[in-house]
C-alpha positions as CSV (number, residue, x, y, z in Angstrom):
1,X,-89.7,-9.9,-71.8
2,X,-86.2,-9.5,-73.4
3,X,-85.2,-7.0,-70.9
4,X,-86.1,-9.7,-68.2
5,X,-84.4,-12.6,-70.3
6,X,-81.2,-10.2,-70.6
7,X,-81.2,-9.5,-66.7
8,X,-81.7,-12.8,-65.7
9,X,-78.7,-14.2,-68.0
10,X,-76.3,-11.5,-66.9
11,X,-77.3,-12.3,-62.9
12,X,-76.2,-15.9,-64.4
13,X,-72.9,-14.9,-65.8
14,X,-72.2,-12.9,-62.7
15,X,-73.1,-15.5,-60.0
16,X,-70.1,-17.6,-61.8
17,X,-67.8,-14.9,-60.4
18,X,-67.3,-14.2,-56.5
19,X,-68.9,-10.6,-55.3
20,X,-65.7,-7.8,-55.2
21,X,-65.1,-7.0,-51.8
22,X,-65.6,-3.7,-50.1
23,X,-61.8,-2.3,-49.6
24,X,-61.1,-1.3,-46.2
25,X,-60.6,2.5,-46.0
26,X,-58.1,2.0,-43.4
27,X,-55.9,-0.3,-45.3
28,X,-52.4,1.1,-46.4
29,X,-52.3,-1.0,-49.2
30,X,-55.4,-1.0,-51.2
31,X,-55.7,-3.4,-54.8
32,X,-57.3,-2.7,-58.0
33,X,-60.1,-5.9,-58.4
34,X,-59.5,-7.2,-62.0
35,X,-61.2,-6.1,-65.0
36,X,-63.1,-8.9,-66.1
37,X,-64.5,-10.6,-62.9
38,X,-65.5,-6.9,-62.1
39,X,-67.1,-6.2,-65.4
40,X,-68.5,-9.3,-65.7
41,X,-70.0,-9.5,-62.2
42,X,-71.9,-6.4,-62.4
43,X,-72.9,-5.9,-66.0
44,X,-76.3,-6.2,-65.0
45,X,-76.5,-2.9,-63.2
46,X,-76.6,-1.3,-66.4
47,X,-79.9,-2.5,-67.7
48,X,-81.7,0.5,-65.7
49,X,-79.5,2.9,-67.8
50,X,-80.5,1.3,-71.2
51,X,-83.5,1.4,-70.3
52,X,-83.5,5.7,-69.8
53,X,-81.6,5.6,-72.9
54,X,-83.7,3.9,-74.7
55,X,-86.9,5.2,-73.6
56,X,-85.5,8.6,-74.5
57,X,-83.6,8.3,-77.7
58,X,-85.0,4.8,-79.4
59,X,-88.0,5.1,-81.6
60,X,-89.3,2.5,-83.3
61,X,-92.3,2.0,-86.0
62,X,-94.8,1.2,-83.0
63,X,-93.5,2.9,-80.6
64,X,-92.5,6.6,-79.9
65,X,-90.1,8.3,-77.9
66,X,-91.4,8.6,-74.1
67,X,-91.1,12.1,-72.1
68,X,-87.6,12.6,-69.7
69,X,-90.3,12.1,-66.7
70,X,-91.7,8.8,-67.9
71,X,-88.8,7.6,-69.0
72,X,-86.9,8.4,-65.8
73,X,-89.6,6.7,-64.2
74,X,-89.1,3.7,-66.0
75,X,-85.8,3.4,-65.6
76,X,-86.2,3.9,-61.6
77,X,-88.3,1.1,-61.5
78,X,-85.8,-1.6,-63.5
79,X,-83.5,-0.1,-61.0
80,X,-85.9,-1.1,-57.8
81,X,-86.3,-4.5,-59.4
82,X,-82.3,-4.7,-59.9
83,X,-81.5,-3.9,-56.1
84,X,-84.7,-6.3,-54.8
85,X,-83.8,-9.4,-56.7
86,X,-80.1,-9.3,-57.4
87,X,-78.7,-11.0,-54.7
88,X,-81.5,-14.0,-54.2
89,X,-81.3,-14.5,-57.8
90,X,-77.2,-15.1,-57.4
91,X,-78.0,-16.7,-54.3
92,X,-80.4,-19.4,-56.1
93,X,-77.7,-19.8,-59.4
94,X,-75.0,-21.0,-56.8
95,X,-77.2,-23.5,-54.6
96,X,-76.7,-21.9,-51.8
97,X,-81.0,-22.3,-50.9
98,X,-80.6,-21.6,-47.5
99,X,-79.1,-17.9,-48.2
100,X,-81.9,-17.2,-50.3
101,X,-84.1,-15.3,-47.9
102,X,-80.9,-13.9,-46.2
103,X,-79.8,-12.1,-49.2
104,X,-83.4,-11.4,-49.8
105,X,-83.5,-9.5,-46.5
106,X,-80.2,-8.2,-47.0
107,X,-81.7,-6.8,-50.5
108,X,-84.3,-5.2,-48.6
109,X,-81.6,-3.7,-46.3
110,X,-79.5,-2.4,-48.7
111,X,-82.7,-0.7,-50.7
112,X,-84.1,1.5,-48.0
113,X,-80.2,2.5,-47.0
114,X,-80.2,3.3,-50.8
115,X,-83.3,5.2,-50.7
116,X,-82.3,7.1,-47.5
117,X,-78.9,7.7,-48.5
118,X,-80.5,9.5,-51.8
119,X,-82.9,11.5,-50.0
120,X,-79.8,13.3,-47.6
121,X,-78.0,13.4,-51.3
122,X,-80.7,15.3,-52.5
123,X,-81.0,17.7,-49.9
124,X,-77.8,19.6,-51.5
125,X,-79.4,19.6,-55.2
126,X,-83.0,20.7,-53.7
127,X,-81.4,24.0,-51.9
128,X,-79.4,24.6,-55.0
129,X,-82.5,23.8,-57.9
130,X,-84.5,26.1,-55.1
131,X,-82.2,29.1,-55.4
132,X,-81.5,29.0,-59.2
133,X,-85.0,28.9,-59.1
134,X,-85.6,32.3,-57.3
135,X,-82.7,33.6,-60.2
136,X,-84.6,32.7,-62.7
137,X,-88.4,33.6,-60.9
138,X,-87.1,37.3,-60.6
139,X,-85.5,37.4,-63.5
140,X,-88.9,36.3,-65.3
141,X,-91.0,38.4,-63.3
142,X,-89.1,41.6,-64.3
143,X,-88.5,40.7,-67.9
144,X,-85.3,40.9,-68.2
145,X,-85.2,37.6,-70.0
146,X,-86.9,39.6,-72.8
147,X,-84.6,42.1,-72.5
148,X,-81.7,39.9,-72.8
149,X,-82.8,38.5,-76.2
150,X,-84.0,41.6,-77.7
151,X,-80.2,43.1,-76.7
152,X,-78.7,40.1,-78.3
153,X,-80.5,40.3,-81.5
154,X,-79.9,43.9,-81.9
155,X,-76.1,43.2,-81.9
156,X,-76.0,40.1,-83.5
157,X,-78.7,41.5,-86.4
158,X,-78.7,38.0,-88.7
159,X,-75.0,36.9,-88.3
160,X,-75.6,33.6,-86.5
161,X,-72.6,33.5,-85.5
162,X,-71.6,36.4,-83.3
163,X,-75.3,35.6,-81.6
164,X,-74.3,31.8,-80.8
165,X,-71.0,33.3,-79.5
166,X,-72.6,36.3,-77.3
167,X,-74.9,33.6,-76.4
168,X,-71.9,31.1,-75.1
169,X,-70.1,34.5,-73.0
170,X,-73.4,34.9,-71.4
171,X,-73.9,31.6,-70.3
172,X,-70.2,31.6,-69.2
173,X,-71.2,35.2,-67.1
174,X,-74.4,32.9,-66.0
175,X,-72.7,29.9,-64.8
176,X,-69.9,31.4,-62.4
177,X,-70.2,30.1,-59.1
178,X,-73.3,27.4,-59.7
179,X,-73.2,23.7,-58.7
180,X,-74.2,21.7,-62.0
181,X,-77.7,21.3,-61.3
182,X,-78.8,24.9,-60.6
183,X,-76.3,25.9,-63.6
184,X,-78.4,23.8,-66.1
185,X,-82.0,25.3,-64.9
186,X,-80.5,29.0,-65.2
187,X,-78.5,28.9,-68.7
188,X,-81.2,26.8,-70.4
189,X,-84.6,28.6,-68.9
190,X,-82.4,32.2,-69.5
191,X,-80.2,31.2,-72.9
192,X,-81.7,28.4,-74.7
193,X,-84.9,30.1,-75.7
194,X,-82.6,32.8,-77.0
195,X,-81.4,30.5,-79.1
196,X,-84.4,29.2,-80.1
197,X,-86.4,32.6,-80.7
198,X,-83.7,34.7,-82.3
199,X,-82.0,32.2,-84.3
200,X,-85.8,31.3,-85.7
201,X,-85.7,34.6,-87.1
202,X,-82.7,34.3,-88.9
203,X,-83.5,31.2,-90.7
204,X,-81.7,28.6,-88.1
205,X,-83.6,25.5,-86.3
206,X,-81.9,23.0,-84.3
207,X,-83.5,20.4,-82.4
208,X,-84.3,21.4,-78.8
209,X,-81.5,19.3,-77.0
210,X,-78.6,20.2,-79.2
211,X,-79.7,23.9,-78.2
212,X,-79.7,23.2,-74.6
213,X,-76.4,20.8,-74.7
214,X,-74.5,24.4,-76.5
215,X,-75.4,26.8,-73.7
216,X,-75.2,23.3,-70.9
217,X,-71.2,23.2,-72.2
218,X,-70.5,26.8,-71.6
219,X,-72.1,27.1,-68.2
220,X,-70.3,24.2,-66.9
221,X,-67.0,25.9,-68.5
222,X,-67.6,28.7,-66.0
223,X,-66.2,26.5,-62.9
224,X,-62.6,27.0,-63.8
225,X,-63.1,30.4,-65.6
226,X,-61.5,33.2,-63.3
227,X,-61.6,35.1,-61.6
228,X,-64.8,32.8,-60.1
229,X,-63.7,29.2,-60.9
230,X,-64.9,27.0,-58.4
231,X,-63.0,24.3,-59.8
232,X,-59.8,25.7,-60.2
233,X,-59.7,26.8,-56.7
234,X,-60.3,23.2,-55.4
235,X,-57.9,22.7,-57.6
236,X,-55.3,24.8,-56.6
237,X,-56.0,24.0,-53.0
238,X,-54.7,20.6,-53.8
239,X,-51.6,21.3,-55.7
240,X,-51.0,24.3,-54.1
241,X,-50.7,26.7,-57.0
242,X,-52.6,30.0,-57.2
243,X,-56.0,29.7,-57.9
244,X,-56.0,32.9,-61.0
245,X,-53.2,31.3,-62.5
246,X,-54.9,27.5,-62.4
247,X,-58.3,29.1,-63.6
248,X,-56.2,30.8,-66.5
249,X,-54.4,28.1,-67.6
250,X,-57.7,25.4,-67.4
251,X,-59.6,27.5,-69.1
252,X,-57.0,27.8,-72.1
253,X,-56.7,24.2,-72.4
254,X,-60.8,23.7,-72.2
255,X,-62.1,26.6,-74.6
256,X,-59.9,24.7,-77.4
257,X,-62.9,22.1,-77.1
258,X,-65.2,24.8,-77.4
259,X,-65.6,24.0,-81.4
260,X,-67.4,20.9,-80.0
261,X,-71.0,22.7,-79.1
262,X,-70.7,24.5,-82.1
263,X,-70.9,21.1,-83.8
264,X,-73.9,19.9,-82.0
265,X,-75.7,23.2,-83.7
266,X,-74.2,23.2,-86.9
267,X,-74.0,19.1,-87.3
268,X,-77.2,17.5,-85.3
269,X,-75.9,14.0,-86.5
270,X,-73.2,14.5,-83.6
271,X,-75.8,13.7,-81.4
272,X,-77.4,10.6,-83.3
273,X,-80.8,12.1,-84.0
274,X,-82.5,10.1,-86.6
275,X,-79.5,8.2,-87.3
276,X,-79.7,4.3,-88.1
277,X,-77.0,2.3,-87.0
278,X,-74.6,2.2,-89.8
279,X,-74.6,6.1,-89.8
280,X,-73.7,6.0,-85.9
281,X,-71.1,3.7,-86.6
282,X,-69.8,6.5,-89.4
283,X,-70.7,9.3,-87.5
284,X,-69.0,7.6,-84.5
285,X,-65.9,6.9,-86.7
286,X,-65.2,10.1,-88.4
287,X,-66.1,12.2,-85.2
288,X,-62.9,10.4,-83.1
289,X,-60.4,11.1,-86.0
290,X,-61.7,15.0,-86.3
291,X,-61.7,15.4,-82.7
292,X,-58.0,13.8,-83.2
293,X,-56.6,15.9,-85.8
294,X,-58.7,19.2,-84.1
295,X,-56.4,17.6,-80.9
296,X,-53.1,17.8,-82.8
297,X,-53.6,21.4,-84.2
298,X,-53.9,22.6,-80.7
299,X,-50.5,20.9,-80.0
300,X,-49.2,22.0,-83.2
301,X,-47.8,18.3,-83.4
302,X,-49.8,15.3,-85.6
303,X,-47.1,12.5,-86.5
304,X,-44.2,14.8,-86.3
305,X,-44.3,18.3,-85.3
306,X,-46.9,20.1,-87.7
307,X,-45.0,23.5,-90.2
308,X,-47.6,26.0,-90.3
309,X,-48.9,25.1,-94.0
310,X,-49.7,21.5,-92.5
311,X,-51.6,23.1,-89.8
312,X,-53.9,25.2,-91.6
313,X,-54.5,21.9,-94.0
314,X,-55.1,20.0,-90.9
315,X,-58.0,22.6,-90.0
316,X,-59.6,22.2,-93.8
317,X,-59.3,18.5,-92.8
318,X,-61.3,19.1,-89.6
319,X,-63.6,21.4,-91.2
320,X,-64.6,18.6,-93.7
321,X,-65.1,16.4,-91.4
322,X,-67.2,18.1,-89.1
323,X,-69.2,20.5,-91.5
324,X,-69.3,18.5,-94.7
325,X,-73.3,20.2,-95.1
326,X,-71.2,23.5,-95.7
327,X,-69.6,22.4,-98.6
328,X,-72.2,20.5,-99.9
329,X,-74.4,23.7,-99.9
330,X,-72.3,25.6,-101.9
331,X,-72.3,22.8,-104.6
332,X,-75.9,22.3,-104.6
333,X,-78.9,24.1,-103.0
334,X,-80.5,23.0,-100.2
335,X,-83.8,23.9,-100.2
336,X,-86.3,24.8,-103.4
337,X,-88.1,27.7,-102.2
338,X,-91.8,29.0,-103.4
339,X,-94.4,31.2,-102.8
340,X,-98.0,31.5,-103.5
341,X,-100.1,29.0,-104.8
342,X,-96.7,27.0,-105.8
343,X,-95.8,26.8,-102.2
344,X,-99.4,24.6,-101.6
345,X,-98.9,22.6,-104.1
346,X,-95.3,22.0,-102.8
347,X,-96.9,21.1,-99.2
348,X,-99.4,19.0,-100.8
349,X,-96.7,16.5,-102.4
350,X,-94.3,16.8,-99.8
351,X,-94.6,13.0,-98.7
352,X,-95.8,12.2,-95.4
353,X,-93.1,12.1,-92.4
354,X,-90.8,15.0,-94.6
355,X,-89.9,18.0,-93.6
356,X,-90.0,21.7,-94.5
357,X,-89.9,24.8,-93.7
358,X,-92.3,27.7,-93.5
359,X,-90.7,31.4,-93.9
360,X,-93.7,34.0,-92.0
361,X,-93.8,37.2,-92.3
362,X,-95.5,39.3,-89.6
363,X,-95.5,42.9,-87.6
364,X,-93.7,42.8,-84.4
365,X,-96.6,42.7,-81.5
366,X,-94.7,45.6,-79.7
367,X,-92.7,47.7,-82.1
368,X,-95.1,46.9,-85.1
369,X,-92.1,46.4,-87.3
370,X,-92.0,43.1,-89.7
371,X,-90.4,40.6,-89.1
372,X,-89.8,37.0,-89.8
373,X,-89.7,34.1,-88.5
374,X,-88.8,30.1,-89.7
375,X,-90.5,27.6,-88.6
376,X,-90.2,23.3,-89.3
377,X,-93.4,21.7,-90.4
378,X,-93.5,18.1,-90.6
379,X,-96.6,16.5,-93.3
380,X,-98.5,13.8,-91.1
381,X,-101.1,12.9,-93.3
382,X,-101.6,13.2,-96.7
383,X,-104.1,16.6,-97.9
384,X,-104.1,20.0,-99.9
385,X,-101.6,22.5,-98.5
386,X,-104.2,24.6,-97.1
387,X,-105.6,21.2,-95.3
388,X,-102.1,20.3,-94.3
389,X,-101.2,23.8,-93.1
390,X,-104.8,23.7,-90.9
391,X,-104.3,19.7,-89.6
392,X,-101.3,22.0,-87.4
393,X,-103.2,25.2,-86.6
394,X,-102.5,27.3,-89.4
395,X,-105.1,29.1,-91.0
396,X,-104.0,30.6,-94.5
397,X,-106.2,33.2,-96.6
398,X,-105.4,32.8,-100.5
399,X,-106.0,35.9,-102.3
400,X,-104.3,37.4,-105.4
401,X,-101.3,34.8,-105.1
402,X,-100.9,36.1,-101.2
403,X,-101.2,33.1,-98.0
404,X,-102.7,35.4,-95.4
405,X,-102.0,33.8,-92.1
406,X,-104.6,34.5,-89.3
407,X,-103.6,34.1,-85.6
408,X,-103.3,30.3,-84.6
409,X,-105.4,28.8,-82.0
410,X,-104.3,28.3,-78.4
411,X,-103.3,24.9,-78.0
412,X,-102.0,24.5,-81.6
413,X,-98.2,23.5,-82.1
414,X,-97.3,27.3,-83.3
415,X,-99.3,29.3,-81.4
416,X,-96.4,30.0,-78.4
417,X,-94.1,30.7,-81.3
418,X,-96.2,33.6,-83.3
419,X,-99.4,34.6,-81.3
420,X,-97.2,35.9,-78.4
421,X,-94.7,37.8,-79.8
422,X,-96.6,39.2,-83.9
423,X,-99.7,41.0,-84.3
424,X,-102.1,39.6,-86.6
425,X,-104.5,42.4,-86.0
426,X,-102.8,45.3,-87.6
427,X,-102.7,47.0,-90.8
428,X,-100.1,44.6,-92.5
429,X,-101.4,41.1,-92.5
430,X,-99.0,38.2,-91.7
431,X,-98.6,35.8,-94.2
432,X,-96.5,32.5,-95.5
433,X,-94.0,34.3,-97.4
434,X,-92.0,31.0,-98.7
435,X,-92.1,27.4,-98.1
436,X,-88.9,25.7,-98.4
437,X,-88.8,21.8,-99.6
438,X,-85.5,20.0,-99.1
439,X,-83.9,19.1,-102.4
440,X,-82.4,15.9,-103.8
441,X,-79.0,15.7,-103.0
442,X,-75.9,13.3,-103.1
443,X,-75.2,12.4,-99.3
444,X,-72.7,14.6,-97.9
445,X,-70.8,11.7,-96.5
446,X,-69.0,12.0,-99.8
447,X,-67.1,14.9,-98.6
448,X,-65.5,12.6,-96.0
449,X,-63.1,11.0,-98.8
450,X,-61.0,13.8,-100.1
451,X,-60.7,14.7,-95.8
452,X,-59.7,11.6,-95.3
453,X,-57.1,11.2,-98.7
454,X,-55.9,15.1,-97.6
455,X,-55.6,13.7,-94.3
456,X,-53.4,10.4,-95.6
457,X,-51.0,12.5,-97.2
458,X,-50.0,14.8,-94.3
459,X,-49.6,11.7,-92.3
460,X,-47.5,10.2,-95.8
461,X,-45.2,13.9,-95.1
462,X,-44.8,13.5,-91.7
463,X,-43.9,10.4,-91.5
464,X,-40.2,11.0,-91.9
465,X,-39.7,13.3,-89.4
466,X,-41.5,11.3,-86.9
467,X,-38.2,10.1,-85.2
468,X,-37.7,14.0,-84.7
469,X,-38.4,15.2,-81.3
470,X,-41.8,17.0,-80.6
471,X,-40.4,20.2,-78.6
C-alpha cells in the first residue's frame, strides 16, 4: 500500500512538469533538458528498482530476504504496472479526460514495443549465457574444476592471501574476451567455489556475494587487459592509439582499484550486510575518504604533493580505515575457542540468532589425509549443543571428551560441504575439533579516530605547500 501511495504521488509531482522531448538524432544542435524537471518528472521509474533492492537486501522482523528469482519477478511486475498506468495517471492529474484512453492505448503501445525490443536484446545475452555455458559444461564434465582448486590449494597451502590473489589472475585468464554476462557465469561457477571450498579450510568464511563480487571485479578487469582487451581495442579504434599500448596503460590505472575486492572479503560491512542505518551512513562516510586518500597515494599528491614518509602514513591511514578488524584482533581475541564437552556447553548458551564457528576434522574422501574444514553455525532455537548441533544435521558421538561427527544427511545444510569431499567411514573418525564463540569486544569503529586525527595532521603539513604546483 505504501509502494502504491509513493507511486501515485511521484506520477503527481511529475504530471506538474511537461514530458522531456525525444531529441532529434538529426539535429546539429542537440540541448541538455534541465536537471530538475527531468528528475522530477521521472522519479517514479525508480520504484521497480527499490523494489529488487529491497526484496533482495532488506530484511525485516516479519519478513525475510526473497530469492534473486522472486525478487526479480517482483520487481518486473511494478515495472509492468509503471509502463501500463503512467501516462493515463498524468493524463487524469492534468484534466486532460479526453486523452485518458489515448495515452492508455499509447501505454499499451509502448509496452509490447518494450517487450519486443527486449526479446531482440536478449538474443545477444542468450547466445553468449549459451556458450559460457558449454565452457563451463565441459569443464565440469572433465573435472577440471576440481583440478583447479586442488592446484590452487597446493600452492597457496593456508596463506590466504597468495590463494585470493592466484584466485583474481585466474579469473583475469578466465575473463579475456567474454561479454559481461557470460564472464560472470564462468568466473563464479569456476572461481567462486574455490573460494568458498579452499578458503573454508583455512579458517576464512565470507558471505556468498562478497565472494562472487571479488572474482566478478577481476573478470570484468580482463576487457582492457592485453594482449586480449576487448575494451581497449574499441578504445583505441576511437582515439586512434595502439590497442597494446591503451590495454597497458588502462589496466595500470584500473588494478590500483584492485584493493577494493579485497575489501569486500576482508570487510563484509563494505557491502552493508547486517548493517542498520546509522552504520551505513558510517560505513558510507569513512569508505569515500579511504577510497580518497587510497586515490591520492596513487597520484602521490593529497593537498600538496605527498614526500614519501607522508605517503606511507597515508597507506597506515587507509589501512585503518578499511581494515580496522585487523587491528582490533591483535588487541583483543576474536573468538574463545573450546573443545570437548566445553564446546556444548558453549553452543548451548550461545543466544539464539549468534553466530559461531565449528572447526571439523576429517580424512580427505580421496587421498585419506585429514583435513579441516570451518564452517558458520547460526543457534535458531534455544537446546543442548548436541540438540542444537542435530536441529542442522549434525550428528555428534560424545565419548572420552571426543565429538565424533557421523556423515550428515542429504538434504541437511552441511551435507554438500562435508559428505562429498571427507570420509566418515574410515579408520579415523571425523569429529568437532573446536567451536569458536565470538568474544566481547569494544566496536572497532574506534579505530576510525586516530585514522582520522593521523589523517588531520597530514592535511595540517600540507597545507602550506598547497600553493606549490603538483608536477
Amino acid at each position: 500500500m505504501l509502494l502504491l501511495l509513493a507511486y501515485v504521488a511521484l506520477v503527481y509531482v511529475a504530471s506538474r512538469f511537461p514530458d522531456v522531448v525525444v531529441d532529434d538524432p538529426n539535429s546539429k544542435v542537440v540541448e541538455a533538458p534541465r536537471l530538475t524537471p527531468t528528475f522530477l518528472g521521472g522519479a517514479y521509474y525508480a520504484l521497480p528498482i527499490f523494489v529488487l533492492v529491497w526484496n533482495l537486501m532488506v530484511r525485516t522482523e516479519d519478513l525475510d530476504r526473497l530469492s534473486p528469482a522472486l525478487s526479480a519477478f517482483w520487481a518486473t511486475i511494478a515495472m509492468i504496472i509503471v509502463a501500463l498506468t503512467h501516462r493515463p495517471l498524468k493524463a487524469m492529474f492534468r484534466g486532460s479526460a479526453d486523452s485518458v484512453s489515448v495515452q492508455t492505448r499509447t501505454s499499451w503501445h509502448d509496452f509490447v514495443a518494450g517487450l519486443e525490443s527486449g526479446a531482440r536484446n536478449m538474443i545477444g545475452i542468450g547466445v553468449a549465457t549459451g556458450a559460457a555455458g558449454i565452457i563451463v559444461g565441459t569443464i565440469s564434465l572433465t573435472g577440471a574444476h576440481q583440478i583447479i582448486g586442488q592446484v590452487i590449494e597446493a600452492i597457496a597451502g593456508d596463506n590466504l592471501m597468495i590463494l585470493l590473489l592466484l584466485v583474481a589472475v585466474l579469473s583475469l585468464i578466465l575473463g579475456m574476451g567474454l561479454p559481461t554476462t557470460a564472464n560472470y557465469i564462468v568466473v563464479s561457477s569456476l572461481m567462486a567455489p574455490v573460494i568458498v571450498s579452499v578458503g573454508a579450510q583455512s579458517g576464512l568464511i565470507v558471505p556468498l556475494i562478497a565472494v562472487h563480487l571479488f572474482v566478478f571485479y577481476f573478470g570484468i578487469l580482463a576487457d582492457d587487459t592485453p594482449p586480449v582487451g576487448l575494451a581497449a581495442y574499441a578504445a583505441a579504434a576511437i582515439s586512434r592509439g595502439d590497442p597494446i599500448k591503451t590495454g597497458i596503460v588502462g589496466f595500470s590505472y584500473d588494478i590500483r582499484t584492485a584493493l577494493l575486492p579485497f575489501m569486500f572479503i576482508f570487510n563484509t560491512d563494505l557491502l552493508l550486510i547486517d548493517v542498520g542505518p546509522a552504520k551505513a551512513a558510517l560505513v558510507f562516510l569513512v569508505s569515500l575518504i579511504a577510497m580518497l586518500v587510497f586515490a591520492a597515494v596513487t597520484q602521490g599528491y593529497f593537498i600538496a604533493k605527498s614526500r614519501k614518509w607522508e605517503t606511507v602514513i597515508l597507506l597506515l591511514v587507509v589501512f585503518m580505515l578499511f581494515r580496522p578488524d585487523f587491528l582490533l584482533d591483535q588487541w583483543q581475541e576474536r573468538y574463545a575457542e573450546t573443545n570437548g564437552p566445553a564446546a556444548l556447553a558453549a553452543l548451548e548458551e550461545l543466544p539464539v540468532g549468534s553466530t559461531a564457528r565449528l572447526r571439523i576434522s576429517a580424512p580427505d574422501f580421496d587421498t585419506g589425509e585429514v583435513g579441516t574444514i570451518t564452517l558458520a553455525y547460526t543457534a535458531e532455537a534455544e537446546g543442548t549443543g548436541l540438540e542444537r548441533l542435530e536441529a542442522v544435521g549434525l550428528t555428534v558421538l560424545q565419548s572420552d571428551g571426543i565429538l565424533t561427527l557421523e556423515e550428515p544427511f542429504p538434504g541437511t545444510p552441511y551435507f554438500e560441504q562435508l559428505a562429498n569431499d571427507y570420509d566418515f567411514y574410515g579408520d579415523t573418525p571425523a569429529q568437532i575439533e573446536a567451536v569458536a564463540v565470538e568474544n566481547d569486544r569494544m566496536p572497532k569503529e574506534i579505530f576510525f579516530i586516530p585514522a582520522l586525527l593521523i589523517l588531520l595532521v597530514i592535511v595540517a603539513i600540507q597545507r602550506p605547500r598547497a600553493t606549490q604546483p603538483a608536477f
